[in-house]
C-alpha positions as CSV (number, residue, x, y, z in Angstrom):
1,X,50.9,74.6,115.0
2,X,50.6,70.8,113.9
3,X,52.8,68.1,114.3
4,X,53.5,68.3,110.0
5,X,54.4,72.1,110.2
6,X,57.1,71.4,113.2
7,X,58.4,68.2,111.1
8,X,58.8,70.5,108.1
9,X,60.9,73.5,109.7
10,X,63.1,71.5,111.9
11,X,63.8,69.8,107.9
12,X,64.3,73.1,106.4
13,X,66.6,74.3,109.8
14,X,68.8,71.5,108.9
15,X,69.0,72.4,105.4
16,X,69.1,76.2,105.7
17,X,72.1,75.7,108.1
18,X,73.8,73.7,105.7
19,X,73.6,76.4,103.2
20,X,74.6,79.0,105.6
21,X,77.7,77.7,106.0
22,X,78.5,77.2,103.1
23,X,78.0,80.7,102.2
24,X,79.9,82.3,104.7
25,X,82.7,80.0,103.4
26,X,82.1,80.7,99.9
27,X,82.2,84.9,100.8
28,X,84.7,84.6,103.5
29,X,87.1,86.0,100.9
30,X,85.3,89.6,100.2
31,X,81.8,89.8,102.4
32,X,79.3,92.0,100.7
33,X,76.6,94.2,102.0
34,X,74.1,91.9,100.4
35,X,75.6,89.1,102.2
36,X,75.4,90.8,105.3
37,X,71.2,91.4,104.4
38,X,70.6,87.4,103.9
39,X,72.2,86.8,107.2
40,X,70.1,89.1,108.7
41,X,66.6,87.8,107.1
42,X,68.1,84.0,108.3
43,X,68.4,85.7,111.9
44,X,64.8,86.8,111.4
45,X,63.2,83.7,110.4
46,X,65.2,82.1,113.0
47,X,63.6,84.5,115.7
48,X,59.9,83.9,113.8
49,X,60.2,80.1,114.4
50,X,61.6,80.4,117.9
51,X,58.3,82.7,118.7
52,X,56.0,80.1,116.9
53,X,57.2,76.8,119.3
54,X,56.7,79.5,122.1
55,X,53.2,79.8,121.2
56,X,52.4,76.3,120.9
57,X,54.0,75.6,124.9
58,X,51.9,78.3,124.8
59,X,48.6,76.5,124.1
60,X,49.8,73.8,125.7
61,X,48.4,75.2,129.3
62,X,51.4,77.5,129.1
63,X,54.2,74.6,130.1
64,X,56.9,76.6,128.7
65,X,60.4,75.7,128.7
66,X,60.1,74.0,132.0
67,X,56.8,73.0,133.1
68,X,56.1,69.4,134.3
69,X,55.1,66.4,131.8
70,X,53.8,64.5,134.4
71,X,51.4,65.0,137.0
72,X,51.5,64.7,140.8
73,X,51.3,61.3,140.7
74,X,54.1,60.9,138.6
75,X,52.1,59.6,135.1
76,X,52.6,61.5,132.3
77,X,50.0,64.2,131.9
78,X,47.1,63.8,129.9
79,X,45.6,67.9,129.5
80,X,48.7,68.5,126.9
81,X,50.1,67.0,123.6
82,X,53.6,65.6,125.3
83,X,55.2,65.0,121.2
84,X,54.0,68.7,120.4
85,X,55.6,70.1,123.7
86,X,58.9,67.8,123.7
87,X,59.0,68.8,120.1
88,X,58.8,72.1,120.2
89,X,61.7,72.2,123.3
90,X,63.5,70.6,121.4
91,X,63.4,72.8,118.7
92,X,63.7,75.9,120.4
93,X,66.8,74.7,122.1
94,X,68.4,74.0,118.5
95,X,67.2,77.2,117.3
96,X,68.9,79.3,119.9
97,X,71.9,77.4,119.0
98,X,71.1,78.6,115.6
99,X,70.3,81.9,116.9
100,X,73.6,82.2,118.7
101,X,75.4,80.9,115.6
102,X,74.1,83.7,112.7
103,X,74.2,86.2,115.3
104,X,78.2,85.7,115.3
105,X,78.3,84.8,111.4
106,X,76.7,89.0,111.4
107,X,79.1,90.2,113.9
108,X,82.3,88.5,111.6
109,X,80.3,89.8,108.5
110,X,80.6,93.6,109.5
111,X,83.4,93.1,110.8
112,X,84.7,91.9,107.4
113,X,82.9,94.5,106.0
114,X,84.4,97.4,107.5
115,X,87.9,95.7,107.3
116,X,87.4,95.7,103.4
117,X,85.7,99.5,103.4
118,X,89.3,100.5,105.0
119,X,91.2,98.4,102.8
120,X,89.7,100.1,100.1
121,X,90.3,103.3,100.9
122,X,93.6,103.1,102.0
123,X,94.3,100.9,98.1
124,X,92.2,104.5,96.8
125,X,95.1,106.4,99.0
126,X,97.9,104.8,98.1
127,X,97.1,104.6,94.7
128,X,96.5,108.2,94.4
129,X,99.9,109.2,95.7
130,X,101.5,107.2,93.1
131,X,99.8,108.9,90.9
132,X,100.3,111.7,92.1
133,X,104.0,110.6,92.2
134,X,104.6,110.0,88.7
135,X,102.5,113.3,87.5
136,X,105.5,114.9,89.5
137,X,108.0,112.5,88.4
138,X,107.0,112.8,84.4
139,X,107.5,116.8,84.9
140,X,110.5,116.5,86.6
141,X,112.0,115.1,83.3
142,X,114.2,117.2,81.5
143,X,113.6,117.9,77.8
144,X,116.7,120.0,76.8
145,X,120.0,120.6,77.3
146,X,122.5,123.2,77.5
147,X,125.5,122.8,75.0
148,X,127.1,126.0,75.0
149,X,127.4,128.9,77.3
150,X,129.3,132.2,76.4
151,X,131.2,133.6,79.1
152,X,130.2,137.4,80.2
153,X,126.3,135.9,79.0
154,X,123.1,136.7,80.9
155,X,123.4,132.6,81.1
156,X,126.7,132.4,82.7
157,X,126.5,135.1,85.3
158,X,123.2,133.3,86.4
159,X,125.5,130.3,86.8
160,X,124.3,128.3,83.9
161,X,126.7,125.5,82.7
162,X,127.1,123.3,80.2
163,X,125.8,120.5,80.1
164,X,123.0,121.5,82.5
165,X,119.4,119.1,81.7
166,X,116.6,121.5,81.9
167,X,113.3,120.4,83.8
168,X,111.9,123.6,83.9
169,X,112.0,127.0,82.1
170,X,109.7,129.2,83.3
171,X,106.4,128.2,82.5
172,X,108.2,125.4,80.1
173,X,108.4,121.7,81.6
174,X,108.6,117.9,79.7
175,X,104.5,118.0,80.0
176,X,103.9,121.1,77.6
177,X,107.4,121.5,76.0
178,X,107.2,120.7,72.3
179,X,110.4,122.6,70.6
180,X,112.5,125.3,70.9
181,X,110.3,127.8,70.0
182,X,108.3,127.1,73.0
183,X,111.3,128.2,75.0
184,X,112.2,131.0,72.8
185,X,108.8,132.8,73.0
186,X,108.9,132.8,77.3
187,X,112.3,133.7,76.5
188,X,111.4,136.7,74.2
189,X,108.3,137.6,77.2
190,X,110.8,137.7,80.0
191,X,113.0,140.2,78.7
192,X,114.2,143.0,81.7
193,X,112.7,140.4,83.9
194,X,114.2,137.3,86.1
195,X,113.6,133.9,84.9
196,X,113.0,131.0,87.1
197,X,114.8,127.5,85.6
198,X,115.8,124.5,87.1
199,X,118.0,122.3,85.7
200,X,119.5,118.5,86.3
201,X,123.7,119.2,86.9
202,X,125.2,115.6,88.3
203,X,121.9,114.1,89.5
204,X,121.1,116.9,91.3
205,X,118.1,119.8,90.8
206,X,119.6,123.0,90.8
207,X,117.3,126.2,90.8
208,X,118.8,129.5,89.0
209,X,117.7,132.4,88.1
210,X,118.3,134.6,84.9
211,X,117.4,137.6,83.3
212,X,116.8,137.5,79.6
213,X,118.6,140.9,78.3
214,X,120.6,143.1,75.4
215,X,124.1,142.2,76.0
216,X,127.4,142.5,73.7
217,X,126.5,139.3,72.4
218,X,124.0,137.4,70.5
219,X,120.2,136.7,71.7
220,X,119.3,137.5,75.1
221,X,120.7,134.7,77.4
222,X,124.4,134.0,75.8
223,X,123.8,130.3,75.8
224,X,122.7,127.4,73.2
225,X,120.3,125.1,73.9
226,X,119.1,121.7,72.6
227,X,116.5,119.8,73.0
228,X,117.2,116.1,74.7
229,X,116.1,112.6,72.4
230,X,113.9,110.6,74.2
């Protein structure tokens, strides 16, 4: 490795750590698995350079990180290229730094990452039990109202009162309930057979049951219903 390709990466290190950070500053609001992948391929190129100024101590009579510079005589030694092997130490020290530093930058990354993976489901969560919520709150509604009950009625001996909101008549609630009719043909279905309604009475949900049936008086419940002006 020559002197000009050691000059030239310890130029781009500088400049490619520069941009690092400034990257992890610019993402530190929502990392992405992308993100993640460049600091990676930095921490590999970082590892690639490290290896090349080990191969040039290498050639260098193998001084490695700490082999003498002079010789016994104390004069500096003349079988090596002392600027290529103080170079490259040098380097290799900054480059572990480096090393060290986008090897934490990953670490924060994922952790980042799988901080906004649970975020994100638990928003998907949360968000799906308030829909779920106000599907159950939107059929809860009631769409009619009882205005008059006959006494002796199939209505009133099931307890059904005026004034009573209806949420749900059988099969009927405020997501499929259109008019009357609706109501009159479960009505007309059931007869001979008990009814499930619930109905809104002073803020409360009360649940009743009726049977639909012949009785002295008119229709088959005994009560008059009307459907509630939204």
């Amino acid at each position: 490795v020559s002197v000009v390709v050691v000059i030239t990466v310890e130029c781009y290190l500088l400049t490619g750590k520069e941009n690092m950070s400034e990257e992890t500053s610019t993402s530190s609001s929502g990392i992405t698995v992308k993100d993640v992948h460049e600091l990676v391929k930095k921490k590999e190129l970082i590892e690639t350079q490290i290896k090349a100024y080990h191969d040039v101590l290498d050639d260098q009579k193998n001084v490695g990180m700490g082999g003498p510079l002079v010789d016994i005589e104390g004069y500096p030694r003349a079988d090596i290229d002392l600027y290529q092997v103080r170079t490259a130490r040098h380097n290799i020290i900054c480059l572990q730094n480096d090393h060290k530093d986008i090897m934490k930058q990953i670490e924060e990354a994922l952790h980042q990452l799988h901080a906004q993976e649970r975020e994100r489901r638990a928003k998907g969560e949360v968000e799906a039990a308030a829909d779920r919520i106000e599907t159950e709150q939107s059929i809860e509604q009631p769409f009619a109202k009882v205005d008059t009950v006959t006494p002796g009625s199939p209505a009133s001996i099931s307890g059904v009162q005026v004034g009573d909101e209806i949420i749900e008549f059988g099969s009927v609630n405020s997501q499929n309930f259109q008019n009357l009719q609706n109501i009159a043909v479960v009505v007309q279905h059931s007869e001979g057979k008990p009814l499930s309604i619930t109905v809104l009475r002073s803020g409360q949900k009360v649940h009743l049951g009726i049977t639909p049936q012949r009785w002295s008086g008119r229709g088959l419940l005994g009560c008059n219903i009307v459907p509630l002006q939204r």
